[in-house]
C-alpha positions as CSV (number, residue, x, y, z in Angstrom):
1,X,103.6,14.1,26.1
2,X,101.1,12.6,23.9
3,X,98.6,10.4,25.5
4,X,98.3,7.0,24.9
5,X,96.7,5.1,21.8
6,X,94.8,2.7,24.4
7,X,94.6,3.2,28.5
8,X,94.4,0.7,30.7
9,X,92.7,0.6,34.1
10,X,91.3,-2.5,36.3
11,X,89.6,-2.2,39.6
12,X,87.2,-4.7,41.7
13,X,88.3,-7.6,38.9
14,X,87.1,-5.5,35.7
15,X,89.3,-4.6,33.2
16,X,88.4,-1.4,31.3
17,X,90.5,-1.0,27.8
18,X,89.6,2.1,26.0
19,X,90.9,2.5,22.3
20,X,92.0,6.5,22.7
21,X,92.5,8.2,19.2
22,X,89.1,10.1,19.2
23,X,90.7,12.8,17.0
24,X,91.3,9.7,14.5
25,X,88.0,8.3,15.3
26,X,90.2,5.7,17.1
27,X,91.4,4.3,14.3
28,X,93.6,1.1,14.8
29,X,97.0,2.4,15.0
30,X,100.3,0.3,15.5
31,X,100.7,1.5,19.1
32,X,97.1,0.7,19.5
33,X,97.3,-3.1,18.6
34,X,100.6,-3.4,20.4
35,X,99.1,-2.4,23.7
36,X,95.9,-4.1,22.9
37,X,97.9,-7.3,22.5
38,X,99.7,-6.7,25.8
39,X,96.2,-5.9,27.5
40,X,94.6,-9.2,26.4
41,X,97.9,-11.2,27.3
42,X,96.8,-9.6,31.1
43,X,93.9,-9.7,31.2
44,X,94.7,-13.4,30.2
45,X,97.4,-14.4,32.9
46,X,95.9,-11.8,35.6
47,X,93.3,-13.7,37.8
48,X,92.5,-10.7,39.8
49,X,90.6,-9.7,36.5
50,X,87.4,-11.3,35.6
51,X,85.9,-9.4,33.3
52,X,86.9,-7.0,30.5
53,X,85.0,-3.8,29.0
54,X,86.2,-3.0,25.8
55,X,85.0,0.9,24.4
56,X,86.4,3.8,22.7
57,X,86.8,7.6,23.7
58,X,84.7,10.4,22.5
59,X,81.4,10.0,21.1
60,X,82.2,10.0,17.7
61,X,82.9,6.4,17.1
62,X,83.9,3.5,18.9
63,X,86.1,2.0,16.4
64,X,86.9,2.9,12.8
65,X,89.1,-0.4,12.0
66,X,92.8,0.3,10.5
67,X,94.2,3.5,10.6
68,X,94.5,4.0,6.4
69,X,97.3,6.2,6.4
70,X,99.6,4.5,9.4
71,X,98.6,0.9,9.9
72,X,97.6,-0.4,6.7
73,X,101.0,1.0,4.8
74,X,103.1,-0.4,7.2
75,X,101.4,-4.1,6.6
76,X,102.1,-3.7,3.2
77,X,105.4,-2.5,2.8
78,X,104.4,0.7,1.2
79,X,106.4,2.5,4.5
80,X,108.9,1.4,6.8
81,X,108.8,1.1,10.6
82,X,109.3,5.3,12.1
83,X,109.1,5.0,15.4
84,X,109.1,2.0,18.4
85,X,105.6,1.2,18.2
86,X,106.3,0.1,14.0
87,X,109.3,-2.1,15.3
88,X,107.3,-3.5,18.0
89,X,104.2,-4.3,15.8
90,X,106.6,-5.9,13.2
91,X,109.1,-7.7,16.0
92,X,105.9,-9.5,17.4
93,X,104.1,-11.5,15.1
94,X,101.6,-12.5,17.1
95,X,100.8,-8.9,18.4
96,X,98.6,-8.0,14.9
97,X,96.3,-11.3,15.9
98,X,96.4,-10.8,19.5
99,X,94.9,-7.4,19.7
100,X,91.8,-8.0,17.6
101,X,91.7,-11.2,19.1
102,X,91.9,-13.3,16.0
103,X,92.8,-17.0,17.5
104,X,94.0,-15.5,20.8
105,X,92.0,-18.0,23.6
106,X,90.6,-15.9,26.6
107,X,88.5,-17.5,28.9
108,X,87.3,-14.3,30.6
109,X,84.0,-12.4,29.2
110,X,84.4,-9.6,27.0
111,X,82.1,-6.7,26.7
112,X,81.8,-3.9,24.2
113,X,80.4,-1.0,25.0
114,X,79.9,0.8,21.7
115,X,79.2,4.4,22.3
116,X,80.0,5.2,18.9
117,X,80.2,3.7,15.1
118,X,81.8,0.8,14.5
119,X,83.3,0.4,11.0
120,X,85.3,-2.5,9.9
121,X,87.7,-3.3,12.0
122,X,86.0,-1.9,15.0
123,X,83.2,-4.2,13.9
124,X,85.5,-7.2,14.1
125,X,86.8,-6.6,17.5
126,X,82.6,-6.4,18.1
127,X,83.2,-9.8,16.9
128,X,85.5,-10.9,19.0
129,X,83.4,-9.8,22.4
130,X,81.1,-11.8,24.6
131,X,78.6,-9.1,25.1
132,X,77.3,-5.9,23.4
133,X,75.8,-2.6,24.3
134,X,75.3,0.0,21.9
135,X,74.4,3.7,21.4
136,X,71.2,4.1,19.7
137,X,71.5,6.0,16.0
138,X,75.4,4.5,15.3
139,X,76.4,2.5,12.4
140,X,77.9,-1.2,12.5
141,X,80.1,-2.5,9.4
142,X,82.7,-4.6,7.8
143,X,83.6,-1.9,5.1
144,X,86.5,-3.3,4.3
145,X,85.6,-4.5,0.5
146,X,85.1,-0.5,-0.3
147,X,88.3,-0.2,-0.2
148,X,90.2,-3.0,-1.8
149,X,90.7,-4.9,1.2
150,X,89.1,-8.0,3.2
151,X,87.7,-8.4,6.8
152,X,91.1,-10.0,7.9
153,X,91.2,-9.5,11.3
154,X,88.7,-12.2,12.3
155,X,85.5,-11.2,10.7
156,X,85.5,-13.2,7.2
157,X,85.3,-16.4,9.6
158,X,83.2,-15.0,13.0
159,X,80.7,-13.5,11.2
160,X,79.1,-16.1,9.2
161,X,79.2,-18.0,12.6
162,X,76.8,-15.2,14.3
163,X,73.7,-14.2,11.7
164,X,72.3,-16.5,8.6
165,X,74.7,-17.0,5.9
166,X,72.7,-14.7,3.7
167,X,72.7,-11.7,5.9
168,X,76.6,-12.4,6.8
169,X,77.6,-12.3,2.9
170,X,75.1,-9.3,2.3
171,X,77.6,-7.2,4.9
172,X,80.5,-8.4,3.7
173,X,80.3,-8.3,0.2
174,X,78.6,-4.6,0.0
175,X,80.6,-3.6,2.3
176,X,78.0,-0.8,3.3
177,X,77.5,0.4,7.2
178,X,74.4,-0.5,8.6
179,X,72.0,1.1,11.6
180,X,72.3,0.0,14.7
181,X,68.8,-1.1,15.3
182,X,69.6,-3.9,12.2
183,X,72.6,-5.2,14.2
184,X,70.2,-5.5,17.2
185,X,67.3,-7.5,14.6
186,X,70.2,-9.8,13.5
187,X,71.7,-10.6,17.1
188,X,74.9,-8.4,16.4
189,X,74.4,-6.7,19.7
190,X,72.5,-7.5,22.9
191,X,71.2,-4.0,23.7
192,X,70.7,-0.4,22.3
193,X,70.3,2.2,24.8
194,X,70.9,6.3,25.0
195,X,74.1,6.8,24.3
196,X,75.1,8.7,27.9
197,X,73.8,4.9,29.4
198,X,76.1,2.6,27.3
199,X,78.9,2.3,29.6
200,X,77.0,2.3,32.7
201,X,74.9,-0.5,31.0
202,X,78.6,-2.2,30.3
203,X,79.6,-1.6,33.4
204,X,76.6,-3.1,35.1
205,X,76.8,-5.9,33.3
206,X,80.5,-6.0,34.2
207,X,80.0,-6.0,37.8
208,X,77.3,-8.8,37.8
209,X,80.0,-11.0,36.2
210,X,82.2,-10.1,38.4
211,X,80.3,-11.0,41.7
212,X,79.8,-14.6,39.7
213,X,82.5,-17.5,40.9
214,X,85.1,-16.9,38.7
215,X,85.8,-20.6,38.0
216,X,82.5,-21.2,36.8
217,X,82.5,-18.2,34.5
218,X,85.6,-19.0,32.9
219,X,84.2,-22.5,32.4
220,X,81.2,-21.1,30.9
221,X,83.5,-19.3,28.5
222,X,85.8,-22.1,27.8
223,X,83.1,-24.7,27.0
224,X,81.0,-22.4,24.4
225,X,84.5,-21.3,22.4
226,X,86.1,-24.9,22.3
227,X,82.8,-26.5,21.7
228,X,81.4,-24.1,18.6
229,X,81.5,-25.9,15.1
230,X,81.9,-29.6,16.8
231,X,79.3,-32.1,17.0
232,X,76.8,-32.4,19.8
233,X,79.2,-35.4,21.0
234,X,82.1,-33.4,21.1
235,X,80.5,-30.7,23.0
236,X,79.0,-32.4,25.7
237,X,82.3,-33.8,26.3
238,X,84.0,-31.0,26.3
239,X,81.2,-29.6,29.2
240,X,81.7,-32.4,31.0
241,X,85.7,-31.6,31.2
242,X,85.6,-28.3,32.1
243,X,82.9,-29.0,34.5
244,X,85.1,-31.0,36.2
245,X,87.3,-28.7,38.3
246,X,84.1,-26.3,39.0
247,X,81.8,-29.1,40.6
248,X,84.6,-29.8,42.7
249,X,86.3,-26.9,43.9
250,X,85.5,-24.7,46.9
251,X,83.6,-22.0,45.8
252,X,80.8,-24.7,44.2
253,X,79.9,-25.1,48.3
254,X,80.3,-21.7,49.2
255,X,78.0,-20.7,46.0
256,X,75.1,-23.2,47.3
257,X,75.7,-22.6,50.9
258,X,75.4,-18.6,50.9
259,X,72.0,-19.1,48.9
260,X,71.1,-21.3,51.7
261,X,71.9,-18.9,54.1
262,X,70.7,-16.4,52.4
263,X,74.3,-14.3,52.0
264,X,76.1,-12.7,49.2
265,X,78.7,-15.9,48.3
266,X,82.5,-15.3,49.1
267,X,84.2,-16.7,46.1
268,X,87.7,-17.8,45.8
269,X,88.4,-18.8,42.8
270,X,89.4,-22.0,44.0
C-alpha cells in the first residue's frame, strides 16, 4: 500500500495537513488536491479545530506547485482520468479551487510551515495562509511563466494584494525563484528560522491560537478577509457585524474574568 498524497491528523484543536510526495518534491498531484479539498471542507465545518498547519514532508521542499507530468495533462486534456483520484478531481469542480484555497472562505487561521522550497504552486498555497514560518537558505516563487503557464491557482490576484505592485509583477513576470530572506524583506513570510525549528515554531504558534476564544479568532479572520479591497466604510461595518456575536457571547466574560482572577480562561466557543 502506497501511502497517502496528503495525511491528515488533528489533536488539542490543531489541524496538521502535510502534502506527502517528498520523492516528487510534493508536487500537487490529483489525489493531493482531492484530499486537500476534503481537509479544508473539515477543517471548515469541524469546530473542534481552530487552527490549521499546513507543511510538506522531507526537507527537500515544501511545495513544488503542479505535478508536470500527472496534474497539469489531465487539466488539459492531453490524458484521460487512470485511476479514482482523476475521476474524483474531474467529478468535483470545486475540488481544484478548494485545495489551494482559491475563493474557498475559512474562517480559521492558516499557518505554513515551510521547511522546504516553495515553487509556484507551493508558493500560492503560501498565499493562501494566515501565517509563515520558513527554513532559512530555501527559495520562494511563482515560476509558472517558465513554463508557458500562469499563476492560476490564486496567486495572479493575492499577490499583488501582499507586496508593492512593482515587486509583485517583478515575480510574476520573470518567473525566477527567489531567497528566502527576500520573501522575509518583502513581508512574504513572518519568520526565518533553522530549518529543524520551523515546525516547532508553527506549532507554537498553533498552540497560542488555539488557547485564544475561538469565537473571537474566527472573527478576527472573518473581518480582515471580507473587509480587504472595500472602503474604510465598508470595513468598519463589517467589524462592527462580526463583533456582534463575540461581545456578547459567553466566553467574552469568561476571557475578562479569568484575567481578573488571574486563571488560564475556559473558553467555549459559545
Amino acid at each position: 500500500m502506497t501511502e497517502p498524497h496528503l495525511l491528515d491528523d488533528a489533536h488539542d484543536g490543531i489541524a496538521v495537513l502535510t502534502m506527502n510526495r517528498p520523492d516528487k518534491r510534493n508536487a500537487l498531484s490529483p489525489e493531493m488536491l482531492v484530499r486537500l479539498a476534503q481537509a479544508w471542507r473539515r477543517i471548515r465545518d469541524d469546530d473542534d479545530v481552530r487552527v490549521a498547519v499546513l507543511t510538506g514532508a522531507g526537507d527537500k521542499a515544501f511545495c513544488a506547485g503542479a505535478d508536470l507530468g500527472r496534474l497539469i495533462p489531465l487539466l488539459t486534456r492531453q490524458r484521460g482520468p487512470e485511476d479514482e483520484w482523476d475521476q474524483a478531481l474531474l467529478s468535483d469542480k470545486a475540488a481544484f479551487a478548494d485545495g489551494l484555497l482559491r475563493g474557498f472562505d475559512l474562517d480559521k487561521p492558516i499557518i505554513s510551515a515551510i521547511a522546504g522550497d516553495a515553487l509556484a504552486g507551493g508558493t500560492e498555497l503560501v498565499l493562501a495562509t494566515d501565517l509563515r514560518v520558513a527554513a532559512a537558505g530555501i527559495t520562494m516563487g511563482l515560476t509558472e511563466v517558465a513554463r508557458g503557464l500562469i499563476p492560476g491557482g490564486g496567486g495572479l490576484s493575492r499577490l499583488p494584494r501582499q507586496v508593492p505592485r512593482a515587486k509583485a509583477m517583478e515575480i510574476l513576470l520573470l518567473g525566477q525563484p527567489m531567497p528566502v530572506d527576500e520573501a522575509r524583506r518583502i513581508g512574504l513570510v513572518n519568520e526565518v528560522v533553522p530549518r529543524d525549528e520551523v515546525m516547532g515554531r508553527a506549532m507554537d504558534m498553533a498552540q497560542r491560537i488555539a488557547a485564544n476564544g475561538p469565537l473571537a479568532v474566527r472573527a478576527v479572520k472573518e473581518a480582515v478577509r471580507r473587509s480587504e479591497g472595500t472602503s474604510l466604510d465598508e470595513s468598519l461595518r463589517i467589524e462592527s457585524e462580526v463583533g456582534v456575536p463575540v461581545f456578547t457571547s459567553k466566553d467574552a466574560v469568561e476571557g475578562p474574568r479569568a484575567f481578573m482572577e488571574k486563571r488560564p480562561p475556559r473558553f467555549t466557543g459559545s
